[in-house]
Backbone as a ProteinNet text record, in pm:
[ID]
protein_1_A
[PRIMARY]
XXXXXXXXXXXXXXXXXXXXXXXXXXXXXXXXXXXXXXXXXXXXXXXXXXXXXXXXXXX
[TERTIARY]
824.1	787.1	872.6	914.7	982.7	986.7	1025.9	923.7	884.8	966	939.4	839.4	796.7	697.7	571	560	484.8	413.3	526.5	490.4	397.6	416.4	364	227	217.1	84.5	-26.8	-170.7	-262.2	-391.6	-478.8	-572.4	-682	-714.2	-752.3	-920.3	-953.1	-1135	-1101.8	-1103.9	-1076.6	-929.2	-803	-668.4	-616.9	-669.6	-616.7	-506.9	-470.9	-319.7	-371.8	-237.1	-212.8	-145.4	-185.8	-98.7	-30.1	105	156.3	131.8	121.6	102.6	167.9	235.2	313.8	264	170.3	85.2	-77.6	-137.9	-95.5	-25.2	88.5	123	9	14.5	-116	-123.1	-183.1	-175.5	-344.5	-309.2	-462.4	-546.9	-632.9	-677.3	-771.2	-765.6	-885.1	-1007.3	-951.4	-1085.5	-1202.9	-1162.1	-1244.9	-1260.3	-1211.5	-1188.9	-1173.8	-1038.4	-1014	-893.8	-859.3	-762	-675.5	-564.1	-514.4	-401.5	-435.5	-292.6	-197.3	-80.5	42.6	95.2	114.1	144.7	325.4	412.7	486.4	568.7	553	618.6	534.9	438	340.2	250.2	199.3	35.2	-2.8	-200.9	-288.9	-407.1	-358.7	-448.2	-543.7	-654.9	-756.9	-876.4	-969.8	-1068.3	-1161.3	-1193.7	-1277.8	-1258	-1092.1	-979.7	-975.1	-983.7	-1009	-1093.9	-1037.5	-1114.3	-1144.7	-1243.2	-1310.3	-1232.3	-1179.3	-1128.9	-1230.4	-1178.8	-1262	-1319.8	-1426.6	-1517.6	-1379.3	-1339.1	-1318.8	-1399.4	-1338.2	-1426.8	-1543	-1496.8	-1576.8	-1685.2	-1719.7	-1863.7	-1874.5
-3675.5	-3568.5	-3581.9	-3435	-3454.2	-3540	-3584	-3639	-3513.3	-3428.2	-3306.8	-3207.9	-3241	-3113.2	-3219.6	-3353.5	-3423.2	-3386.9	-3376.3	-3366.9	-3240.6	-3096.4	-3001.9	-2979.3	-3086.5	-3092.2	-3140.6	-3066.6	-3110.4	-3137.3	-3196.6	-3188.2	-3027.5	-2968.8	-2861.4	-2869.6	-2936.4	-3000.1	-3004.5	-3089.3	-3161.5	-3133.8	-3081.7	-3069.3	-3257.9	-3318.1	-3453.8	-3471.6	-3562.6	-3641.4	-3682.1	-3668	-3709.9	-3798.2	-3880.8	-3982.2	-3963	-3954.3	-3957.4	-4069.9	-4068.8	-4197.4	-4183.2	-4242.5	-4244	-4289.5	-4360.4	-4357.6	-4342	-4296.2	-4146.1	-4063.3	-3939.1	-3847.4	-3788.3	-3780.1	-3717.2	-3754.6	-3658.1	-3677.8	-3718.4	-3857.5	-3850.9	-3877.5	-3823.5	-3801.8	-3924.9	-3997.8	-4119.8	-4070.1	-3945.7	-3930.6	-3895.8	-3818.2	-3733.2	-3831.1	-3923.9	-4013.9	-3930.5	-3830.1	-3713.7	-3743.1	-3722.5	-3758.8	-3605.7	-3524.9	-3415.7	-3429.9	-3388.4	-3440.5	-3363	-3411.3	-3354.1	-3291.2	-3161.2	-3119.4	-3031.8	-3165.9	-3075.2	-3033	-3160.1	-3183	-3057.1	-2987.2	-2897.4	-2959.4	-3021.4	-3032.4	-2932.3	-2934.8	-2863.5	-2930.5	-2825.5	-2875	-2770.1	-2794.6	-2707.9	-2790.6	-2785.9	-2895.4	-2912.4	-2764.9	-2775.3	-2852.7	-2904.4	-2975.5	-3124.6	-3152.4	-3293.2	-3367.3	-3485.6	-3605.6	-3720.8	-3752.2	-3922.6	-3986.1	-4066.4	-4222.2	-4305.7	-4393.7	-4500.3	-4577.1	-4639.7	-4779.4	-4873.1	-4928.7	-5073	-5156.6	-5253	-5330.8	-5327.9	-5198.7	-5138.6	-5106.6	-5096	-5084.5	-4917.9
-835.7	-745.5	-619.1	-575.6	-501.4	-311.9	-245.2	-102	-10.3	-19.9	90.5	24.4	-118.3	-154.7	-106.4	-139	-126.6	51	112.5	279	282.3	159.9	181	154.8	70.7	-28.4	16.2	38.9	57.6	2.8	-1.7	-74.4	-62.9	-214.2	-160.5	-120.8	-112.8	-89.1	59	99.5	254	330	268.5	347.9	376.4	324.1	354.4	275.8	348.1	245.6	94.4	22.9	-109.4	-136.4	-227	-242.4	-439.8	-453.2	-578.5	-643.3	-769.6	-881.1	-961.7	-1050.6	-1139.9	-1280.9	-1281.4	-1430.8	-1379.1	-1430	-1442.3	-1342.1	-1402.5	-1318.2	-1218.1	-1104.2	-1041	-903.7	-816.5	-637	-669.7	-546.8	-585.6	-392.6	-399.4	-234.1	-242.1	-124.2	-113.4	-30.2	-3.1	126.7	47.5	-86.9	-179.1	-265.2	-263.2	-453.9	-560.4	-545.3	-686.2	-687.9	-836.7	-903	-938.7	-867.3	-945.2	-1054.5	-1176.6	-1272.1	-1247.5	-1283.8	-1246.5	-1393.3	-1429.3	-1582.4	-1602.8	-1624.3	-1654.6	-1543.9	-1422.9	-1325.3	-1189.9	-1241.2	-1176.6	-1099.4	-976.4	-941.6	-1004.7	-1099.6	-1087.3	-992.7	-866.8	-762.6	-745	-864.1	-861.9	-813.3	-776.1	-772.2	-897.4	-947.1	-1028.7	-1177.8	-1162.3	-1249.5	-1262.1	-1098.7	-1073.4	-1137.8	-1134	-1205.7	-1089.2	-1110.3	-973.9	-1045.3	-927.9	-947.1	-979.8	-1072.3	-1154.7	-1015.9	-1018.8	-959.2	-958.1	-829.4	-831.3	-885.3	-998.6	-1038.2	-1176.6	-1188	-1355.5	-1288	-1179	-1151.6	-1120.3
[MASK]
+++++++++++++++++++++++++++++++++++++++++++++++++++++++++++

């Protein structure tokens, strides 16, 4: 992903920063704990799309 689309990109829940991941493809916001996948070099930055980040810890 590119760094300057990254600068554009916000979370659409809260407007917070995103952070890129590389396995999985996907911006993922900490403020929300949501995971957006990346399809095809696309964000789908839908919310209703998003997935929670796993429990630290299995818990």
């Amino acid at each position: 992903m590119e760094p300057w689309l990254l600068d554009l990109l916000v979370c659409p829940k809260c407007r917070g920063e995103l952070t890129y991941e590389q396995d999985p493809e996907s911006l993922v916001c900490a403020a929300d704990r949501l995971r957006y996948e990346v399809r095809d070099g696309i964000p789908i930055l839908l919310i209703d799309e998003a997935r929670p980040l796993e429990a630290a810890g299995g818990v």
